[in-house]
The first five atom37 places (N, CA, C, CB, O) and aatype in JSON, in Angstrom:
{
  "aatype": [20, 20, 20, 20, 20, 20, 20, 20, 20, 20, 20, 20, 20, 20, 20, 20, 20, 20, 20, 20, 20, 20, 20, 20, 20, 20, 20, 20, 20, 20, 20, 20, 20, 20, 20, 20, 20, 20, 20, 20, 20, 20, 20, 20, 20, 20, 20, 20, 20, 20, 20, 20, 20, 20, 20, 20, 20, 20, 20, 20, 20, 20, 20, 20, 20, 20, 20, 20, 20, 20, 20, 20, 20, 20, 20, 20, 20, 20, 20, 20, 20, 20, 20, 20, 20, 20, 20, 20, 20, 20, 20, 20, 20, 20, 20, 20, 20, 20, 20, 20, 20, 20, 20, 20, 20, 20, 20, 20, 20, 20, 20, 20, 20, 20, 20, 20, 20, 20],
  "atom_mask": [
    [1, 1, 1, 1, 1],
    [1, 1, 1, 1, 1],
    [1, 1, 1, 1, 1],
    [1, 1, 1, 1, 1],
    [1, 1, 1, 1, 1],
    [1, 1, 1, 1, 1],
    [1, 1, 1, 1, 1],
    [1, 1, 1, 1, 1],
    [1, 1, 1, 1, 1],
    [1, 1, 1, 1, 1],
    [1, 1, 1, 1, 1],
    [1, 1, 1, 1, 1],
    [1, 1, 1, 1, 1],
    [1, 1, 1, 1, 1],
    [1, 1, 1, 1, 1],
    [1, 1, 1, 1, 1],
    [1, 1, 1, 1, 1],
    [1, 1, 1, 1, 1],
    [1, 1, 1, 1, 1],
    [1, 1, 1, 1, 1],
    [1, 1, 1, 1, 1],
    [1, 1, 1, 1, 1],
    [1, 1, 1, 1, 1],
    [1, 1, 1, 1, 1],
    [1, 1, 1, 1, 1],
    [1, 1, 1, 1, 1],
    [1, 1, 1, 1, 1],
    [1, 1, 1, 1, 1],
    [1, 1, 1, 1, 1],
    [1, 1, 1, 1, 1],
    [1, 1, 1, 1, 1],
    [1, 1, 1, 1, 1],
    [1, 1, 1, 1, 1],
    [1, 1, 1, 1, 1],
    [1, 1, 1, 1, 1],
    [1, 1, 1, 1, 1],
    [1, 1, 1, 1, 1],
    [1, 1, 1, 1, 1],
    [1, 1, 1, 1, 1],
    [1, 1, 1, 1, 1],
    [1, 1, 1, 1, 1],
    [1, 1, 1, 1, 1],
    [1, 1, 1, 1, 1],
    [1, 1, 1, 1, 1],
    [1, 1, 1, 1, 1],
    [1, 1, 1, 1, 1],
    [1, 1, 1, 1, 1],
    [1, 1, 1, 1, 1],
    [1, 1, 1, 1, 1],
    [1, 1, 1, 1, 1],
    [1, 1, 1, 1, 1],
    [1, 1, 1, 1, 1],
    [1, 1, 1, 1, 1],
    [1, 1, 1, 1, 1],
    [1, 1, 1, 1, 1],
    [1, 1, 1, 1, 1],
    [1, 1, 1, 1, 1],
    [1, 1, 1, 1, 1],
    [1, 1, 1, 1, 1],
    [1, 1, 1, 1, 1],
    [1, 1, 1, 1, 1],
    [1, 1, 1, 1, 1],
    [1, 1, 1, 1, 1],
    [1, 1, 1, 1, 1],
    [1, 1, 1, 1, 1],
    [1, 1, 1, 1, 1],
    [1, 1, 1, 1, 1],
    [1, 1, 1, 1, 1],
    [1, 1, 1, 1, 1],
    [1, 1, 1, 1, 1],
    [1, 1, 1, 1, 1],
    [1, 1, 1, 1, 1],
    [1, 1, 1, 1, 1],
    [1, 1, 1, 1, 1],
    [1, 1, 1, 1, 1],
    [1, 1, 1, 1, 1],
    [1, 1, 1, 1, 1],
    [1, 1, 1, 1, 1],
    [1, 1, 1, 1, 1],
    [1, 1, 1, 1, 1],
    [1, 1, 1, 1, 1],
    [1, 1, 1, 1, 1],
    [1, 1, 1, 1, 1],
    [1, 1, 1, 1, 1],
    [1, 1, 1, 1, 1],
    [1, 1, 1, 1, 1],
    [1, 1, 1, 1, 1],
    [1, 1, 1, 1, 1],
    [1, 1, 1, 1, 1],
    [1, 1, 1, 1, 1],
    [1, 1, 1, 1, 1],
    [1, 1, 1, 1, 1],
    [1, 1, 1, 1, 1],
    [1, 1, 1, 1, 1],
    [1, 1, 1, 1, 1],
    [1, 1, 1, 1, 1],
    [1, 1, 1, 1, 1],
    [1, 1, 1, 1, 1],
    [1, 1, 1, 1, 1],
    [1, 1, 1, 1, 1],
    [1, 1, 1, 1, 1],
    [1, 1, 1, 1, 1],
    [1, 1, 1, 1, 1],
    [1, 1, 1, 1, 1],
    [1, 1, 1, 1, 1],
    [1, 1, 1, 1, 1],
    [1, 1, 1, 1, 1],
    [1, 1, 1, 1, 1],
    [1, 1, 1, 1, 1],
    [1, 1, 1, 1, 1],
    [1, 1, 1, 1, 1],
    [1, 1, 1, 1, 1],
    [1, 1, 1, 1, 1],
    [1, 1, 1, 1, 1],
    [1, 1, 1, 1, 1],
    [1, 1, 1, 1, 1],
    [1, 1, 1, 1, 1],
    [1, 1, 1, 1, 1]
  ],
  "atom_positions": [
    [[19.69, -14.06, 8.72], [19.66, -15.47, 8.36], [18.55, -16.17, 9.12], [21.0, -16.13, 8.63], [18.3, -15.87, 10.28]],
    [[17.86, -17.13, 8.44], [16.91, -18.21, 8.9], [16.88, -18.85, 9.66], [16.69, -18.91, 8.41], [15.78, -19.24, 10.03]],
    [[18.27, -19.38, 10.44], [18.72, -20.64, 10.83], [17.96, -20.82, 12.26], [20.4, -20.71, 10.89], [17.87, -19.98, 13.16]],
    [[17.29, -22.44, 12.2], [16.54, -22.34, 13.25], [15.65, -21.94, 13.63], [16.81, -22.12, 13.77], [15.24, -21.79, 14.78]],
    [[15.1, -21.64, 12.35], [13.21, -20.8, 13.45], [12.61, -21.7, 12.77], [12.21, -18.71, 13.16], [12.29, -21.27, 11.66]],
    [[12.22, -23.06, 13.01], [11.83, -23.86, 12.31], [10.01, -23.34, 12.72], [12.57, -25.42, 12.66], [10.01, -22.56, 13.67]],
    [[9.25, -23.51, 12.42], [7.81, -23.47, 12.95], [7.23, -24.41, 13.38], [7.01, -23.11, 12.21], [7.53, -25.57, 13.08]],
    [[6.46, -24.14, 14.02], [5.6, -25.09, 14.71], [4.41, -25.73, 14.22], [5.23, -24.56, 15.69], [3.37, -25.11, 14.47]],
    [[4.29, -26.8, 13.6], [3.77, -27.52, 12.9], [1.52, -27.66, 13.17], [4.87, -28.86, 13.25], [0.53, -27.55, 12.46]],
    [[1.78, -27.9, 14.38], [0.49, -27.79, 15.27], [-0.12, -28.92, 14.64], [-0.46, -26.32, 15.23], [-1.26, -29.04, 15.1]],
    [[0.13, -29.78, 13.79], [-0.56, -30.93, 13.81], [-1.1, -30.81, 12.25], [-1.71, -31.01, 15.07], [-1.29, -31.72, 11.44]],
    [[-1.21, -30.01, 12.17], [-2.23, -29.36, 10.57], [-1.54, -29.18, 9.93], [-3.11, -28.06, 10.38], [-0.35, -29.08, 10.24]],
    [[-2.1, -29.05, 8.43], [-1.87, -28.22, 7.07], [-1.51, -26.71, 7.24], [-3.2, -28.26, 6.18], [-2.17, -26.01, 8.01]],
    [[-0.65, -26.3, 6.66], [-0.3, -24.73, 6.72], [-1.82, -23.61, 6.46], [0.99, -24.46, 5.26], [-2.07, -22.46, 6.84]],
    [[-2.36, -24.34, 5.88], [-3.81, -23.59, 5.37], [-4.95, -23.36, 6.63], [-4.64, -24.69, 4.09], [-5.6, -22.4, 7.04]],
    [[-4.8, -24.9, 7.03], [-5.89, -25.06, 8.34], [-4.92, -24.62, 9.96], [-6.55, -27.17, 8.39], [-5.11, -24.76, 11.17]],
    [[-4.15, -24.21, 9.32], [-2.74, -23.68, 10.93], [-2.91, -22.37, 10.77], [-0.57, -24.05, 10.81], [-3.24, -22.01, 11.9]],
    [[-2.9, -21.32, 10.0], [-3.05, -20.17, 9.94], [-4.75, -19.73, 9.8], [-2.13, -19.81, 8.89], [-5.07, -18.57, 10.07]],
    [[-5.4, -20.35, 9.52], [-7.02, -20.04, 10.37], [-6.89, -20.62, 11.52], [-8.49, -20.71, 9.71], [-7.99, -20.46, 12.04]],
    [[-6.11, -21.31, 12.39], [-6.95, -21.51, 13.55], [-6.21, -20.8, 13.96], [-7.31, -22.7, 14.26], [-6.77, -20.62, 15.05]],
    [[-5.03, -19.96, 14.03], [-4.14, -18.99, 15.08], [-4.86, -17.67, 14.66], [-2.2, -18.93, 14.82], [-4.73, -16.75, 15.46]],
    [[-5.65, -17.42, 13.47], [-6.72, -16.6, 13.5], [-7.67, -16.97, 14.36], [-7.22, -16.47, 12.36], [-7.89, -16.14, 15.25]],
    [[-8.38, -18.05, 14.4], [-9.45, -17.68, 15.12], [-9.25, -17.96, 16.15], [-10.52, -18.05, 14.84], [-10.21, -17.99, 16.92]],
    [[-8.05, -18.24, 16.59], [-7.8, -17.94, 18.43], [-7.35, -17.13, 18.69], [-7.07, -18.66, 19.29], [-7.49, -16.85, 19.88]],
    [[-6.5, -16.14, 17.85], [-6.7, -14.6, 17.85], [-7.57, -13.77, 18.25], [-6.7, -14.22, 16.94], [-7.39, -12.82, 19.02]],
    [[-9.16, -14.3, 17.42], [-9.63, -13.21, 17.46], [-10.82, -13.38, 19.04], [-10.27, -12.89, 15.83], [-11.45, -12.51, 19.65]],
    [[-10.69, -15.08, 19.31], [-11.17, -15.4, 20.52], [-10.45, -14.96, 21.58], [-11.31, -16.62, 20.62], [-11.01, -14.57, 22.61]],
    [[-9.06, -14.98, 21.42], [-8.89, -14.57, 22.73], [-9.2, -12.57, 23.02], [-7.17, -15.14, 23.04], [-9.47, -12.15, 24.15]],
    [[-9.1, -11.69, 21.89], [-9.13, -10.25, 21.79], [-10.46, -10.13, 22.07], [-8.67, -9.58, 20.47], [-10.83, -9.13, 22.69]],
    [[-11.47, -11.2, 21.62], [-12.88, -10.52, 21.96], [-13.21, -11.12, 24.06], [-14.45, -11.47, 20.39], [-13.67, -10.44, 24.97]],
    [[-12.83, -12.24, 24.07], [-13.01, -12.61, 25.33], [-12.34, -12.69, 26.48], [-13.28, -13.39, 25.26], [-12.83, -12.82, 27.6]],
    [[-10.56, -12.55, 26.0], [-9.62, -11.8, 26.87], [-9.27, -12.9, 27.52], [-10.11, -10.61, 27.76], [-8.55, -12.68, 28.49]],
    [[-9.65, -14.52, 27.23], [-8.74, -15.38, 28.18], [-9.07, -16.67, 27.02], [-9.34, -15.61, 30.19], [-9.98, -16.51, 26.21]],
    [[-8.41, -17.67, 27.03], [-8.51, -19.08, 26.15], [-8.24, -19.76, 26.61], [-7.99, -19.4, 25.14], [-7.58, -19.36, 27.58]],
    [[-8.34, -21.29, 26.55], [-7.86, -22.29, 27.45], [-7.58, -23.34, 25.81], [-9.24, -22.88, 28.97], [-8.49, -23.6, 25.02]],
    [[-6.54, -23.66, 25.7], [-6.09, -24.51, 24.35], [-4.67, -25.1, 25.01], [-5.8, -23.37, 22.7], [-4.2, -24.83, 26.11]],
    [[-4.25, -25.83, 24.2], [-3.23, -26.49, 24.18], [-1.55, -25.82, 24.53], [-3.44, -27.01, 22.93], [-0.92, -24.96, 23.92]],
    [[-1.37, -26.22, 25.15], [0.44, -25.33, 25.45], [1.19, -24.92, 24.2], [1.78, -26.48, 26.26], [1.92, -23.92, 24.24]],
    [[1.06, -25.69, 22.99], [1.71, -25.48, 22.21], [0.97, -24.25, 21.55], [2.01, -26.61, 21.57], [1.67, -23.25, 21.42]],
    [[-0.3, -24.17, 21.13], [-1.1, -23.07, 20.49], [-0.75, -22.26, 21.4], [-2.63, -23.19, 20.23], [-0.29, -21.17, 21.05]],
    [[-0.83, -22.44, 22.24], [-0.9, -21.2, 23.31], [0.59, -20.07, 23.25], [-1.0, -22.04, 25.08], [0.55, -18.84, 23.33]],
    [[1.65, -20.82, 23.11], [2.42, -20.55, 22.65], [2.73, -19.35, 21.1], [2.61, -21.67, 22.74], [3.28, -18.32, 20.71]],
    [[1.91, -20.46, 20.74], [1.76, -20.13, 18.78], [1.21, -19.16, 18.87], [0.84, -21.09, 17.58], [1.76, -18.27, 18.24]],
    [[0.05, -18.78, 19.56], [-1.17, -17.6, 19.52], [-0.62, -16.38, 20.01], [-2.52, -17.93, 20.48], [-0.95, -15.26, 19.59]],
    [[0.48, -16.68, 21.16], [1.32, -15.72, 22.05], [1.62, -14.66, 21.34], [2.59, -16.27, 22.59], [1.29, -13.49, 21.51]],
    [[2.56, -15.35, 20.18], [3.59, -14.94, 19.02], [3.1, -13.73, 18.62], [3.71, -15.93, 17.73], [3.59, -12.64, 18.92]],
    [[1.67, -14.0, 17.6], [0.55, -13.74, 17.06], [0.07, -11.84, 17.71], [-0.51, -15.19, 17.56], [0.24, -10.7, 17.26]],
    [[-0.6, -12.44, 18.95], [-1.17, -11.71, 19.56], [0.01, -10.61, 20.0], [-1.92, -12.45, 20.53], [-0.11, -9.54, 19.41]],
    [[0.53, -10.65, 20.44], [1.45, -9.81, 21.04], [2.2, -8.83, 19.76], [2.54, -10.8, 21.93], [2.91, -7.85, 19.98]],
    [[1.88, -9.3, 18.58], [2.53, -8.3, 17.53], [1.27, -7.83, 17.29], [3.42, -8.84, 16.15], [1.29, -6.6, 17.15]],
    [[0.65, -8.09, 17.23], [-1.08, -7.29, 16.91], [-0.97, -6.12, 17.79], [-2.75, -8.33, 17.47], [-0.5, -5.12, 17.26]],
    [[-1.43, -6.02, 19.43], [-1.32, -5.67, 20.29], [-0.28, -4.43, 20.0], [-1.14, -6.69, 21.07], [-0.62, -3.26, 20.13]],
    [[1.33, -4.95, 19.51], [2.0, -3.64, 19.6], [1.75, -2.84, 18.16], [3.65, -3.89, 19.92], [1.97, -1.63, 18.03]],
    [[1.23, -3.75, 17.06], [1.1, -2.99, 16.1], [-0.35, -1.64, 16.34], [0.95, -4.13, 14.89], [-0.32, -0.47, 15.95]],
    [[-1.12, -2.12, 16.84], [-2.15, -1.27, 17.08], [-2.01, 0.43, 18.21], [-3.12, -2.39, 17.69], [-2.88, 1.29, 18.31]],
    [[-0.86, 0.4, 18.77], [-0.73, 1.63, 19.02], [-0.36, 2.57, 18.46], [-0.32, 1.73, 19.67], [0.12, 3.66, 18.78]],
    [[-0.68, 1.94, 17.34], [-0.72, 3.4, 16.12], [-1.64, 3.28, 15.74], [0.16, 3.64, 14.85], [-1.86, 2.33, 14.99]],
    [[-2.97, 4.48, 16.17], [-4.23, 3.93, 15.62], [-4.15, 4.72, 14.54], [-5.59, 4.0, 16.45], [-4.17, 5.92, 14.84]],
    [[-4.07, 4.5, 13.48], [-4.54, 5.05, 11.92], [-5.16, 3.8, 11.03], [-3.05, 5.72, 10.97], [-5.32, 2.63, 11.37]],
    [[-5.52, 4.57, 9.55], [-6.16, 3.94, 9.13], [-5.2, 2.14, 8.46], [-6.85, 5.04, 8.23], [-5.56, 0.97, 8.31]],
    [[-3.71, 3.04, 8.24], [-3.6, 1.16, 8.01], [-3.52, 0.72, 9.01], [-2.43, 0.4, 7.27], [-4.62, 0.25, 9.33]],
    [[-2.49, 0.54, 10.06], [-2.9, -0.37, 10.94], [-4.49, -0.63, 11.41], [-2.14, -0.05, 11.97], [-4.9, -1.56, 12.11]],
    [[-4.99, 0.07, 11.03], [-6.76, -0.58, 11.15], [-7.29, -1.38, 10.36], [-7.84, 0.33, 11.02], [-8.15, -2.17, 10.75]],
    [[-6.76, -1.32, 8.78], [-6.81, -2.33, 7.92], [-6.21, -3.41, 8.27], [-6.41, -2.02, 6.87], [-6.92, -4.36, 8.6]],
    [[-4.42, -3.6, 8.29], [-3.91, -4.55, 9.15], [-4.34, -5.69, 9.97], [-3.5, -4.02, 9.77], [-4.21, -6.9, 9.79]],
    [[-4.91, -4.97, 10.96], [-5.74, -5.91, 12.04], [-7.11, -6.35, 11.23], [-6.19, -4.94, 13.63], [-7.45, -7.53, 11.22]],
    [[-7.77, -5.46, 10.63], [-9.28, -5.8, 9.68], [-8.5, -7.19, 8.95], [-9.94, -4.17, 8.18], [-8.99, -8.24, 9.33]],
    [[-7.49, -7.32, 8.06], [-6.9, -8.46, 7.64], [-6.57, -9.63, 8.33], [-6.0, -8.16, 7.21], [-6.66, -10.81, 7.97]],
    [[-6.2, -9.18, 9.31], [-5.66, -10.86, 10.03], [-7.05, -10.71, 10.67], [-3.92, -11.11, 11.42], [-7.89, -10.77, 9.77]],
    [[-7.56, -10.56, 11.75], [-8.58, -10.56, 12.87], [-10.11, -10.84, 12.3], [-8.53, -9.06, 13.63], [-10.79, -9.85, 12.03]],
    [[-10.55, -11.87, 12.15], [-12.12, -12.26, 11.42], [-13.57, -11.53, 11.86], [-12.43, -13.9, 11.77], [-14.6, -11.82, 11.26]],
    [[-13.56, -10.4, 13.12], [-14.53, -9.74, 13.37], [-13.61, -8.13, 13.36], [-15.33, -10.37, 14.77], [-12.44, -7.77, 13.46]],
    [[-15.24, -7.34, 13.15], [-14.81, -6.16, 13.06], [-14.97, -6.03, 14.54], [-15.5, -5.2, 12.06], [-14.21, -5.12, 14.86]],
    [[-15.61, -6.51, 15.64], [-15.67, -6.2, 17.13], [-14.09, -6.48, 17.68], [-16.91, -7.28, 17.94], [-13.49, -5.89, 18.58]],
    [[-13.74, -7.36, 17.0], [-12.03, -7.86, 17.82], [-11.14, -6.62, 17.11], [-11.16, -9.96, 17.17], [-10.14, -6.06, 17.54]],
    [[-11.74, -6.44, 16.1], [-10.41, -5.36, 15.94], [-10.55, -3.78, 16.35], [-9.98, -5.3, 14.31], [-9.7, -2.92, 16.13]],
    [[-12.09, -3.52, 17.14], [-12.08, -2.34, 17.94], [-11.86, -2.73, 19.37], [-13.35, -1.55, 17.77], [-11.47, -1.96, 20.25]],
    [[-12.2, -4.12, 19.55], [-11.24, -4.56, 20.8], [-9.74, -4.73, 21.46], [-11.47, -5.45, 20.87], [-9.39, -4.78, 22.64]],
    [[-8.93, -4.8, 20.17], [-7.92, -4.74, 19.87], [-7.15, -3.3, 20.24], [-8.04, -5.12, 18.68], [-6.03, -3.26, 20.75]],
    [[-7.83, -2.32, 19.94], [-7.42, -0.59, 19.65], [-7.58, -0.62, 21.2], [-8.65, 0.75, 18.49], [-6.73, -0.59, 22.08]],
    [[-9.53, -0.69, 21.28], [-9.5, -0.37, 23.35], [-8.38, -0.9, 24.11], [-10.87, -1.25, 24.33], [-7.73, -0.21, 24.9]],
    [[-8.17, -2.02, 23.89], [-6.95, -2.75, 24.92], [-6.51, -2.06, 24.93], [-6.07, -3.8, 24.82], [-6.67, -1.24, 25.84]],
    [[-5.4, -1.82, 23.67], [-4.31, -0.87, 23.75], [-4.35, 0.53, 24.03], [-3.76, -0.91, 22.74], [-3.36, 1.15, 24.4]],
    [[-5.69, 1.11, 23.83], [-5.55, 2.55, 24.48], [-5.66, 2.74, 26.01], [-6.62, 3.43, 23.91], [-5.3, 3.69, 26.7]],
    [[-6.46, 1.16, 26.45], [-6.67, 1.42, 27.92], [-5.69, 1.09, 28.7], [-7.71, 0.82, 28.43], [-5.33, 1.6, 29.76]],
    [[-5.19, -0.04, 27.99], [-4.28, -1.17, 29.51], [-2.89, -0.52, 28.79], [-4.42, -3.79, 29.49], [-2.11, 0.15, 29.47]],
    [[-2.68, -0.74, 27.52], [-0.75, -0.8, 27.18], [-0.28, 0.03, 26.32], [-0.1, -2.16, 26.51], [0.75, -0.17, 25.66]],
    [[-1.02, 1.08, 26.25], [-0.19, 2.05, 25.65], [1.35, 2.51, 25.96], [-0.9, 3.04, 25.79], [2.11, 2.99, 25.12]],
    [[1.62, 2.31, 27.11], [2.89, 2.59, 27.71], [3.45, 1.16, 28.13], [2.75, 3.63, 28.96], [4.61, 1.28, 28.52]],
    [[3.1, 0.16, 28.17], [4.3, -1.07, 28.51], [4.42, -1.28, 26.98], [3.79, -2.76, 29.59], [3.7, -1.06, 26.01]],
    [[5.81, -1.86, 27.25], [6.54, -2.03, 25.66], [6.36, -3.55, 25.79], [8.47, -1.41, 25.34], [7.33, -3.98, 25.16]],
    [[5.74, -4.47, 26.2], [5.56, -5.82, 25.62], [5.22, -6.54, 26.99], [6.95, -6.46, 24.73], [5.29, -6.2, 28.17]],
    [[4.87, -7.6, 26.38], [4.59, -8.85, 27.44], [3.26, -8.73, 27.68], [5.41, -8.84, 28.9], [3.05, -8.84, 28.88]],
    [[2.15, -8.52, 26.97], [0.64, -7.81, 27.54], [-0.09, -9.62, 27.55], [-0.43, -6.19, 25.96], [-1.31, -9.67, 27.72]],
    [[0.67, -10.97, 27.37], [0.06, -12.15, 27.36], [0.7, -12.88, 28.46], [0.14, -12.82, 26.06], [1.93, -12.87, 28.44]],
    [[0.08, -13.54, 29.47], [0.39, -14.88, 29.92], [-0.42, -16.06, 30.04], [0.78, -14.77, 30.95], [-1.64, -16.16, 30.06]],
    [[0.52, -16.97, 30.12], [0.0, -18.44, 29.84], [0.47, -19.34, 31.41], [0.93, -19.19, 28.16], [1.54, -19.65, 31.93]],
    [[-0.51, -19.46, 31.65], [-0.78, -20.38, 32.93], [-0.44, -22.27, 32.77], [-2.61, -20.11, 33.26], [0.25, -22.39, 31.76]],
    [[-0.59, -23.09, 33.15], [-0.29, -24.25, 32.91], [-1.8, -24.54, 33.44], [1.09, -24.86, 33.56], [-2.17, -23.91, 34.43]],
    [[-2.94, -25.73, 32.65], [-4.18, -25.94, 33.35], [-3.84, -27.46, 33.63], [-5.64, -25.57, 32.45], [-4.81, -28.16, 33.91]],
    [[-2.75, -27.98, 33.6], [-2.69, -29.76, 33.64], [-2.96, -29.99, 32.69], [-3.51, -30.67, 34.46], [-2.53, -29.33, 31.75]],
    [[-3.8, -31.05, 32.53], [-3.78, -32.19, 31.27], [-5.53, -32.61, 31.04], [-2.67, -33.89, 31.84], [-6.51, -32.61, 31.79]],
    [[-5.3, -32.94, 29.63], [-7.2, -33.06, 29.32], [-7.21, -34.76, 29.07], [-7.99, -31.93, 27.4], [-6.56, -35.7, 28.61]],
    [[-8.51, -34.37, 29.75], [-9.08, -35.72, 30.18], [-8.72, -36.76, 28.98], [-10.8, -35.62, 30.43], [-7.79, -37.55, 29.08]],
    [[-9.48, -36.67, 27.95], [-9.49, -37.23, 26.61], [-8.16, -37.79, 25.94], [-9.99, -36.21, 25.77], [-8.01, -38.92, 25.47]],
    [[-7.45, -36.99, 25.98], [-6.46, -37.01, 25.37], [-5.01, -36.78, 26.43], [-6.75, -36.01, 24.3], [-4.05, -36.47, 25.72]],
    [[-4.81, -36.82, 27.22], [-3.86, -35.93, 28.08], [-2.65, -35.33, 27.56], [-3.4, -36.63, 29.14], [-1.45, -35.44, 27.83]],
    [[-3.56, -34.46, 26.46], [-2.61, -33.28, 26.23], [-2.53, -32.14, 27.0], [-2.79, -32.8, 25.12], [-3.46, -31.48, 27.46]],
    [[-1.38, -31.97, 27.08], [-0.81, -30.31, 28.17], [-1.57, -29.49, 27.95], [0.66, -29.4, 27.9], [-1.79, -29.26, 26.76]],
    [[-2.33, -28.66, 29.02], [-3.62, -27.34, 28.33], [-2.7, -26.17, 29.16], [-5.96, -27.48, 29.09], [-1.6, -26.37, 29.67]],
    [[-3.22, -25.28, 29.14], [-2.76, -23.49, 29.47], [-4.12, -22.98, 28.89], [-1.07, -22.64, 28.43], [-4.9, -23.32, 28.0]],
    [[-3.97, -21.74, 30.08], [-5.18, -21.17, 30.04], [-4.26, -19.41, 29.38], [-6.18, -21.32, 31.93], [-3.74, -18.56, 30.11]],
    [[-4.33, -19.38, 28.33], [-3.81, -17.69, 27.78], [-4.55, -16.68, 28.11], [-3.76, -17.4, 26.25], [-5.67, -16.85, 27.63]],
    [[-4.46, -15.37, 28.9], [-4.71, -14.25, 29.21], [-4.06, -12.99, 28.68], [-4.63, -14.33, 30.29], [-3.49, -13.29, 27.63]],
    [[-3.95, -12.13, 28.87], [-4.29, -10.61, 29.36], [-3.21, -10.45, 30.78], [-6.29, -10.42, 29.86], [-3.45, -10.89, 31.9]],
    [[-2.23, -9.87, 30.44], [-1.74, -9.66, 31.87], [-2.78, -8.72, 32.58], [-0.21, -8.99, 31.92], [-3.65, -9.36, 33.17]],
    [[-2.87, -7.5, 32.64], [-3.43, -6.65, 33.35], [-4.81, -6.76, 32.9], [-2.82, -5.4, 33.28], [-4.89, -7.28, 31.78]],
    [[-6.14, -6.36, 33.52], [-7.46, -6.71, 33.83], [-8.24, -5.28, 33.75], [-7.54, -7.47, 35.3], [-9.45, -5.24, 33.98]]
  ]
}
């Protein structure tokens, strides 16, 4: 049953919400850290962390898979390295999110999203 997983709205259109958790996807897999909003950060968490476990199966669909969601072909051989180097063996949690305070402009809540291990 459904009940309660309402989604997270992020401010946007469903159209312009699912490209940008793509392309902070594929920013954070190619550069390994992001600094966005608590709530994306959150949202991207979700995201990333099923990518991440889907890719330790390297074959050809899950290579398509990731080729589908992930907008560069570099993030999605970045994607495979992670996982063959850092997490092949931990079963989850390969993201954390830091708290960065508040932005100037706007003082919305920021977090800086990482990479547990380095």
């Amino acid at each position: 049953m459904r009940h309660g997983r309402k989604l997270k709205k992020l401010g946007v259109y469903s159209g312009l919400r699912s490209m940008m958790l793509r392309n902070l996807s594929t920013s954070l897999i190619e550069k390994g850290r992001i600094e966005t909003t608590v709530t994306r950060a959150k949202s991207v968490k979700r995201v990333v962390e099923k990518l991440i476990t889907t890719a330790k199966v390297d074959d050809l669909t899950t290579r398509r898979k990731l080729h589908a969601y992930l907008l560069t072909p570099e993030a999605v051989d970045e994607a495979f390295k992670l996982t063959k180097d850092r997490y092949i063996t931990r079963p989850g949690g390969y993201l954390r999110i830091i708290k960065a305070g508040y932005r100037k402009g706007d003082a919305a809540n920021m977090a800086v999203l990482e990479f547990v291990e380095k």
